[in-house]
VMD Tcl script that draws the C-alpha trace (Angstrom):
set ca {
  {7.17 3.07 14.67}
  {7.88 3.68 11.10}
  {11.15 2.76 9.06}
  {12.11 4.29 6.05}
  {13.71 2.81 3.51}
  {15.22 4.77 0.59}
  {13.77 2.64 -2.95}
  {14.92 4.76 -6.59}
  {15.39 8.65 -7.50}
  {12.21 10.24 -8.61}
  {13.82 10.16 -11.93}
  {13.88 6.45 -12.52}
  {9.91 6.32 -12.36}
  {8.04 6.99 -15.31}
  {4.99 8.98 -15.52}
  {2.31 6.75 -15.10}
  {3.88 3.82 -15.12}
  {4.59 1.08 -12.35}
  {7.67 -0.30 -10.87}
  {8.43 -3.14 -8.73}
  {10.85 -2.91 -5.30}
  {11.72 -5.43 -2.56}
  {11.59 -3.17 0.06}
  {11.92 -5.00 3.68}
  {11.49 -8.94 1.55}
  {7.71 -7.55 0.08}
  {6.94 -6.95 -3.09}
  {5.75 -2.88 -3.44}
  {4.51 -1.56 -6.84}
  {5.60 2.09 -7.21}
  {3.60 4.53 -9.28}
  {4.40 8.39 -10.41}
  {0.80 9.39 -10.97}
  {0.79 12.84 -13.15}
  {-3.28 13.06 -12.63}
  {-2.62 13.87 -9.15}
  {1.20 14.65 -9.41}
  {2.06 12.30 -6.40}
  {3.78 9.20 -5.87}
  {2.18 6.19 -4.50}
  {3.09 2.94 -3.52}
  {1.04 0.01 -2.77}
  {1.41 -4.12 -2.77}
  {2.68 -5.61 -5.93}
  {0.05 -8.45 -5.17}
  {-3.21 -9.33 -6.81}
  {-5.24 -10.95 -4.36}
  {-7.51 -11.94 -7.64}
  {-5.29 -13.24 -9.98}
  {-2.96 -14.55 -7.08}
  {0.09 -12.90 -8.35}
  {2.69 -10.13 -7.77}
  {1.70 -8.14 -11.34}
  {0.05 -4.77 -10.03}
  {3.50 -2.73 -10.88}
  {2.34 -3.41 -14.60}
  {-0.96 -2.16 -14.21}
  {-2.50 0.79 -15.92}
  {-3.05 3.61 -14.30}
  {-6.37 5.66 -14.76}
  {-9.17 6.90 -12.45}
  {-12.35 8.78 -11.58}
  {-12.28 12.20 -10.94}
  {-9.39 13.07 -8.14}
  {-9.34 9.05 -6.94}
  {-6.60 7.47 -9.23}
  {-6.14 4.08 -9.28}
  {-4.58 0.85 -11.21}
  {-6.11 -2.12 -13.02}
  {-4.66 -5.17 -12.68}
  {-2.81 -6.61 -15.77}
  {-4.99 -10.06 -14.99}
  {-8.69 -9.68 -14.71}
  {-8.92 -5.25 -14.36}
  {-10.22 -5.00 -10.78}
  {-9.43 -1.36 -9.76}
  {-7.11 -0.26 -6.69}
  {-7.48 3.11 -5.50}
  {-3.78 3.85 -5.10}
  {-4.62 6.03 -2.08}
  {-6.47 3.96 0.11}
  {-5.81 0.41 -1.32}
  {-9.88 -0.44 -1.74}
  {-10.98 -2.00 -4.89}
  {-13.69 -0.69 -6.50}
  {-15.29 -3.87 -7.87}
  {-15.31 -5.31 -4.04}
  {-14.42 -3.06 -1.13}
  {-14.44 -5.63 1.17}
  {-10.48 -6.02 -0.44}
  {-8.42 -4.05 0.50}
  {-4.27 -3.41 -0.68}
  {-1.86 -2.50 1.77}
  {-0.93 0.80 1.21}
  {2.90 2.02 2.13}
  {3.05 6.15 3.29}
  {5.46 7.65 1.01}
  {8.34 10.56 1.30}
  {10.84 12.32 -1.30}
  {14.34 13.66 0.03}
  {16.81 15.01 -1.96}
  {14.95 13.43 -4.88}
  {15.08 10.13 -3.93}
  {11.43 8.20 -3.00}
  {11.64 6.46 0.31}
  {9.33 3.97 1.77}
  {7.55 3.76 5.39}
  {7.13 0.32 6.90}
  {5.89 -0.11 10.21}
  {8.45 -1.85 12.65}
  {7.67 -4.76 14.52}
  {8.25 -4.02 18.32}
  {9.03 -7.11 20.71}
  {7.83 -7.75 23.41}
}
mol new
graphics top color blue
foreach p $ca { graphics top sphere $p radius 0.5 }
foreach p [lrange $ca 0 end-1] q [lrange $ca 1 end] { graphics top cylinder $p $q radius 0.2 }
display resetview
């Protein structure tokens, strides 16, 4: 089961530009990508450079497939599916995400006890 959290208005992200939310105690890295006019929202953390830095990546990307370079050694995350392009064996989790009313929320899948 999903659960969505409400993270910023659409207006506090910059075009093209990352941001950083604790959303549910992890680290997400928001982008506003104009190339494809969506949002997208992936971990902050570079399994490379073992650190949470992605949010201050640059955004680019090849033909409809955008993605971010890290700020620490440039591997390339597809910000759709969370693969990197230098070694698809990594993979980013990727979070689903929704606008309401202007303001971006956040899916995170809800542990269920049993």
């Amino acid at each position: 089961m999903q659960n969505w959290q409400a993270v910023c208005s659409v207006t506090d992200l910059a075009p093209n530009v990352g941001v950083c939310a604790l959303v549910e105690g992890e680290q997400v890295a928001i982008f506003n990508c104009t190339r494809t006019q969506s949002i997208y929202a992936i971990s902050n953390y570079d399994p490379f450079g073992k650190a949470n830095v992605l949010s201050r990546g640059l955004i680019g990307g090849i033909g409809d497939q955008p993605h971010v370079a890290s700020p620490l050694y440039k591997q390339h995350f597809n910000l759709k599916t969370g693969v990197c392009l230098e070694d698809e064996s990594v993979v980013l989790k990727t979070y689903p995400v929704e606008i309401k009313d202007g303001v971006v929320h956040i899916a995170f899948l809800e542990e269920i006890a049993a």
